[in-house]
C-alpha positions in Angstrom: 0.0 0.0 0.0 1.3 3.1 -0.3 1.4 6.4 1.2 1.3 10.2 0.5 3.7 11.2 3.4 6.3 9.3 1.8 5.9 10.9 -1.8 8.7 12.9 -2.4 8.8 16.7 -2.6 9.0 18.5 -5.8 10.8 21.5 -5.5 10.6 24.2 -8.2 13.0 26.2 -8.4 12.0 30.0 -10.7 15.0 31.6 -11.8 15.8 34.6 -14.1 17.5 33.9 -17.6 20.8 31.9 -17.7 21.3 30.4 -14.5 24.9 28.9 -14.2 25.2 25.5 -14.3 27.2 25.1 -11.1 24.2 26.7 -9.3 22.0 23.7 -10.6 24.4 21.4 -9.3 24.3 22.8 -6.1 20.4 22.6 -6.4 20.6 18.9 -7.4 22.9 18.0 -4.4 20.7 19.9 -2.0 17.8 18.5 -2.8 19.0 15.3 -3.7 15.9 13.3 -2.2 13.4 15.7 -3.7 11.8 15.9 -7.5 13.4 19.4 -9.0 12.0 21.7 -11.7 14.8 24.6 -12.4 12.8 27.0 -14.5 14.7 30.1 -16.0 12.0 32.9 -17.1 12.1 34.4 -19.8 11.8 38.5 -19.9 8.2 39.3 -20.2 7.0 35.8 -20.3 4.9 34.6 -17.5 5.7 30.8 -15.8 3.4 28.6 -17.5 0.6 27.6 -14.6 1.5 24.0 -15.7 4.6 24.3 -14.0 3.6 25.6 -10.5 0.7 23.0 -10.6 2.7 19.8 -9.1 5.1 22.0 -7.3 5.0 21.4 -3.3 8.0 23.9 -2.8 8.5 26.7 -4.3 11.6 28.8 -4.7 11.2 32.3 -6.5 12.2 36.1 -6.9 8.9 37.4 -7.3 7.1 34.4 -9.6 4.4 33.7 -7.4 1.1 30.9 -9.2 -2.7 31.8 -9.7 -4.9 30.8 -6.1 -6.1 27.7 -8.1 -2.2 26.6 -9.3 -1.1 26.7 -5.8 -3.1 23.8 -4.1 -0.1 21.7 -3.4 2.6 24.5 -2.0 3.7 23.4 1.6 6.0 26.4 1.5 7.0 29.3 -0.5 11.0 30.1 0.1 12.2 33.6 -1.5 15.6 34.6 -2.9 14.8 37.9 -1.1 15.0 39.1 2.7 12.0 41.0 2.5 8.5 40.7 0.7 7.4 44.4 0.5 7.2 43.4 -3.3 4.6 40.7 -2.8 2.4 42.0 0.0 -0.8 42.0 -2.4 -0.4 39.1 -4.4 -3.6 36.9 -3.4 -1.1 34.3 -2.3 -0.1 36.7 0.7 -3.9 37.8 0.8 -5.8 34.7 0.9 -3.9 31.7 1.6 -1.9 30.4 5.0 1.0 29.0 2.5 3.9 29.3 4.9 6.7 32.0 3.0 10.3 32.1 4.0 12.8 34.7 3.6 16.5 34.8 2.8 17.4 37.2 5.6 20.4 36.4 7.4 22.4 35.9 3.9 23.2 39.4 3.6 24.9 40.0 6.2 28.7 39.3 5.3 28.6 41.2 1.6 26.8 44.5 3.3 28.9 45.0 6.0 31.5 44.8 4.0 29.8 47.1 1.1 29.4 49.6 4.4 33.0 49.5 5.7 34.3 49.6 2.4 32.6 53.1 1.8 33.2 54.6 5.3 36.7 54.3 4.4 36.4 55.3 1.2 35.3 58.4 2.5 37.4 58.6 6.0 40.5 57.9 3.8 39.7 60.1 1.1 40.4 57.3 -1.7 38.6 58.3 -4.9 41.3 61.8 -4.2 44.1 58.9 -3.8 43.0 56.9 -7.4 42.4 59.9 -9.5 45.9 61.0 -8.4 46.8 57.7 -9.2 45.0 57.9 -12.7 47.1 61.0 -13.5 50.5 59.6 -12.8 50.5 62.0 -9.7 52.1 61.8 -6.4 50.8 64.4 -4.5 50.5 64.2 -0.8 48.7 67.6 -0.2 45.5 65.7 -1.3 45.7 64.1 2.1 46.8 67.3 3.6 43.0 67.6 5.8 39.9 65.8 6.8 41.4 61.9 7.0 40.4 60.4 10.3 40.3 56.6 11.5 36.8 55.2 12.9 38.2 54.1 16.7 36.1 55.7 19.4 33.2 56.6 17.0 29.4 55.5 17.8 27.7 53.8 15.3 24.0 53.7 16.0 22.0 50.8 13.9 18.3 51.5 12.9 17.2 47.7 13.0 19.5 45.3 15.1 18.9 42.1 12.4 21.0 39.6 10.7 22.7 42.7 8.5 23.2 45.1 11.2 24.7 42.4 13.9 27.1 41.8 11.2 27.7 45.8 10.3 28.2 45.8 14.5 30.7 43.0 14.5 33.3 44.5 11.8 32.5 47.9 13.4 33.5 46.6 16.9 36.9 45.1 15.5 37.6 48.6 14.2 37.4 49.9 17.8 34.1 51.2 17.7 31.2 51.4 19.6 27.6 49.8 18.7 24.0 51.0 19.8 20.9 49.2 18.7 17.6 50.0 17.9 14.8 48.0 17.6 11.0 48.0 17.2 10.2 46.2 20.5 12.1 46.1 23.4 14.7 43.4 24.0 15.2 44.3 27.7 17.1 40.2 29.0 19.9 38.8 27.6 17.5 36.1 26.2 15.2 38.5 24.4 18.7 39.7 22.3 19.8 36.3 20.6 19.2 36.2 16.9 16.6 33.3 16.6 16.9 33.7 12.1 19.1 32.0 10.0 22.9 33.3 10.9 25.9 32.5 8.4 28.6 30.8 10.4 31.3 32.9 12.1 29.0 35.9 11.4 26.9 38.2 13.4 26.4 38.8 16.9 23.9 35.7 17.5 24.0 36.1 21.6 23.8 40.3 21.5 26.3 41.4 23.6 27.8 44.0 20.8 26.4 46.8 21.5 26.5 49.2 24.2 23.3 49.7 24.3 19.8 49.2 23.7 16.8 51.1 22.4 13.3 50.3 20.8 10.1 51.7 19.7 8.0 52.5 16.5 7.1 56.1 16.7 8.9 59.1 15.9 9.5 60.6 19.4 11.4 57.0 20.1 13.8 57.5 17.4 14.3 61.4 17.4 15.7 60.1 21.1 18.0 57.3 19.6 19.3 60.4 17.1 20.1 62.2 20.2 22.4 59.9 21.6 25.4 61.7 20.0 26.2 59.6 16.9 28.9 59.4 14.7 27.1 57.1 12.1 23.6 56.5 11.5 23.3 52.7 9.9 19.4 52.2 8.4 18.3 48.7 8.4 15.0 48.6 8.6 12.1 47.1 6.4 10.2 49.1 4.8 6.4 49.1 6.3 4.0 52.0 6.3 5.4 53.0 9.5 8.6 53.3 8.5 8.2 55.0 4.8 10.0 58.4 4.8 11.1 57.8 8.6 14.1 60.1 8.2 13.8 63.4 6.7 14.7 67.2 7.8 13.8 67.1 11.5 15.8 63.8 11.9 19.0 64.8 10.4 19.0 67.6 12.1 18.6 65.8 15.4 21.3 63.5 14.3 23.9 66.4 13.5 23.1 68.7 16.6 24.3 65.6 18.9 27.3 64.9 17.4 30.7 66.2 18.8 32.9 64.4 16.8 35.9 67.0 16.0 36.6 65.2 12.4 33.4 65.0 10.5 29.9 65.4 10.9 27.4 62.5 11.2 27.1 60.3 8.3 24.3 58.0 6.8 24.6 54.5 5.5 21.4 53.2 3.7 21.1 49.4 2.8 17.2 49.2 3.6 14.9 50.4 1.0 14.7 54.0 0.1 11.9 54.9 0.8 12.6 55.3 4.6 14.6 58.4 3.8 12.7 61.5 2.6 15.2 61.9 -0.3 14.8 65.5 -1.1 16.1 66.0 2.8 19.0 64.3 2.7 19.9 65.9 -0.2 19.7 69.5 1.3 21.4 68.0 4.5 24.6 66.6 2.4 24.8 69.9 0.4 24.6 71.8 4.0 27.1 70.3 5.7 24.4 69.0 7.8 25.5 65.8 7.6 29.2 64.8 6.4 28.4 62.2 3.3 26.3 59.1 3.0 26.7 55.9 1.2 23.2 54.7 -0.4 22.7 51.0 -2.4 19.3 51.7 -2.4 17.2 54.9 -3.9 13.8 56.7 -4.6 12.8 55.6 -7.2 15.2 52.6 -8.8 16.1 53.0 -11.0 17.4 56.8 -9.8 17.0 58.6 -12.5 19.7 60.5 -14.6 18.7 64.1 -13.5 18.1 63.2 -10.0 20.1 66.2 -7.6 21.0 63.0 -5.3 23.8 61.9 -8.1 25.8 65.5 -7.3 24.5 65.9 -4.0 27.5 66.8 -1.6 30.0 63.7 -0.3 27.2 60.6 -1.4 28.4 57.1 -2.6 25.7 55.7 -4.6 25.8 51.6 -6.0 22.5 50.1 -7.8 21.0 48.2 -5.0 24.1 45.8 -5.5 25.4 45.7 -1.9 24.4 41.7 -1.0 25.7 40.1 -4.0 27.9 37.5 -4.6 28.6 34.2 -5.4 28.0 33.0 -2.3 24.1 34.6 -2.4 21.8 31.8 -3.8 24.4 28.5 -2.1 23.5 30.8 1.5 19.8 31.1 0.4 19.2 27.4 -0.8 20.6 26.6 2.7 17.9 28.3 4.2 15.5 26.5 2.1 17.8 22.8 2.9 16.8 22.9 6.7 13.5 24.0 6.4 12.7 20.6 4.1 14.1 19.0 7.2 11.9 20.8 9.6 8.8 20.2 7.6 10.1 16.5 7.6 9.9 16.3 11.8 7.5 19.1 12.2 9.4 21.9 13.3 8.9 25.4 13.3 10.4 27.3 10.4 13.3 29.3 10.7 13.1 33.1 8.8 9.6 32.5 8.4 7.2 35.5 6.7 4.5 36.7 9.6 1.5 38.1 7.9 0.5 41.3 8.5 3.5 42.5 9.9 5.0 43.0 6.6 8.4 41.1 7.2 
């Protein structure tokens, strides 16, 4: 006789065009026990609803079935940390289809992204490789304005997998780490990292940072500006409550507290960018307000050519390339690896999507 529970899983797998073939063979070996479909869409061609129909995992950007093509998901895993870009799909809407996220793979290449622009603009570089360009050795470029990051305060707008890693580089630089979170994390307990964590990464137990804030509404976070910050990390989904967040008022707040004697407070966005009220960042770089910022997202993507951010005063701008790498869909599939094996002893799932929280 035999029996459904033991039918194996048939994982589909919806890729963009002209996925490598070492990334399927790191799909086939993962899912080794499973059935797997690897389809790569085409550009403007929807997934044929034939191919969701016997899928019972699904793996996607954004590709998400029709209601009546999703009757045999067990789980929806996404190649993304957030799902602000799926929040009205009927799948979200109207069915209890358990979604997981890729947050916690992101951590290692953004930090890194961050660091590598704080120095870029502590240690005045781009002055350093147009010299460099120009067959010019000229020390008077370096004459003012370099400064190392010991002693400064880094204050992180949402303590999760990204910004534990942003605090742990930070810390071996000599600096010092404040968190901020929605809700408060007042016992050692309440600050472990209970998501998916990249070995030898993050601050899982956190004990990082000095110290510890929380809240949703604006008065919270005006006070978490206050606290006399050198940098101003934002990590934070984006969530009606915390679209255009930042704007005048806030930098202002920010600048006012800081005493550093080198540089004026400066912003590092790897959220979404629609928590900054663009237009006032602008006017705060080009007023000395603040002392740079180093954005990999924008508003809108992609930023158009006559935007005033491009020549806006001391700003680093990348295309919303900060978490990539070859190590991004091995990381993400790992995710997806030990939640078939939780489903398999009924476990809880780890990074899972809570409905109408947005993240």
């Amino acid at each position: 006789m035999g029996d459904a529970s033991f039918l194996p899983e048939h994982v589909l797998v919806i890729f963009y065009q002209g996925m490598p073939e070492e990334l399927k063979e790191v799909i086939r070996h993962k899912f080794s026990d499973a059935e797997v479909t690897i389809h790569q869409r085409q550009a403007d061609v929807p997934v044929p609803p034939e191919v969701y129909q016997r899928a019972t995992i699904l793996a996607t950007f954004s590709d998400l079935p029709d209601l009546k093509d999703s009757k045999n998901l067990k789980l929806i895993h996404t190649f993304s940390a957030g799902v602000d870009h799926l929040l009205q799909h009927p799948i979200l809407q109207e069915t209890n289809i358990p979604i997981t996220t890729s947050s916690g793979i992101h951590g290692p290449p953004i930090a890194e992204w961050t660091v590598m622009n704080w120095l870029v603009a502590s240690r005045k570089y781009v002055k350093g490789y147009e010299a460099q360009k120009s067959h010019l050795w000229d020390k008077t470029a370096y004459a003012s304005g370099i400064h190392d990051q010991v002693g400064k305060k880094v204050g992180i707008l949402g303590y999760g997998s990204i910004g534990r890693q942003i605090a742990r580089v930070s810390q071996a630089f000599g600096m010092t780490v404040h968190a901020y979170t929605a809700t408060p994390r007042p016992t050692s307990e309440s600050r472990h990292d209970r998501g998916y964590i990249v070995p030898g990464t993050g601050d899982p137990d956190g004990s990082i940072p000095a110290s510890w804030h929380h809240g949703t509404d604006r008065e919270s976070i005006r006070s978490f500006l206050a606290t006399g910050l050198d940098h101003l990390v934002v990590s934070l989904p984006l969530t009606p409550q915390t679209t255009r967040l930042l704007g005048a008022e806030e930098f202002a707040i920010l600048s006012n507290h800081s005493h550093h004697h080198a540089s004026k407070p400066y912003v590092t966005n790897i959220s979404r960018g629609k928590v900054i009220d663009q237009k006032a960042l602008v006017d705060a770089l080009n007023s000395g307000v603040l002392g740079g910022a180093a954005l990999d997202v924008t508003d809108p993507e992609p930023l158009p050519k006559d935007d005033p951010l491009w020549e806006a005063s001391n700003v680093q701008i990348s295309p919303h390339v900060s978490g990539l790498g070859v190590e991004y869909f091995p990381r993400s599939l790992d995710i997806l690896e030990i939640n078939l094996g939780r489903i398999a002893r009924g476990q809880p799932l780890i990074n899972s999507y809570k409905r109408g929280k947005g993240y």
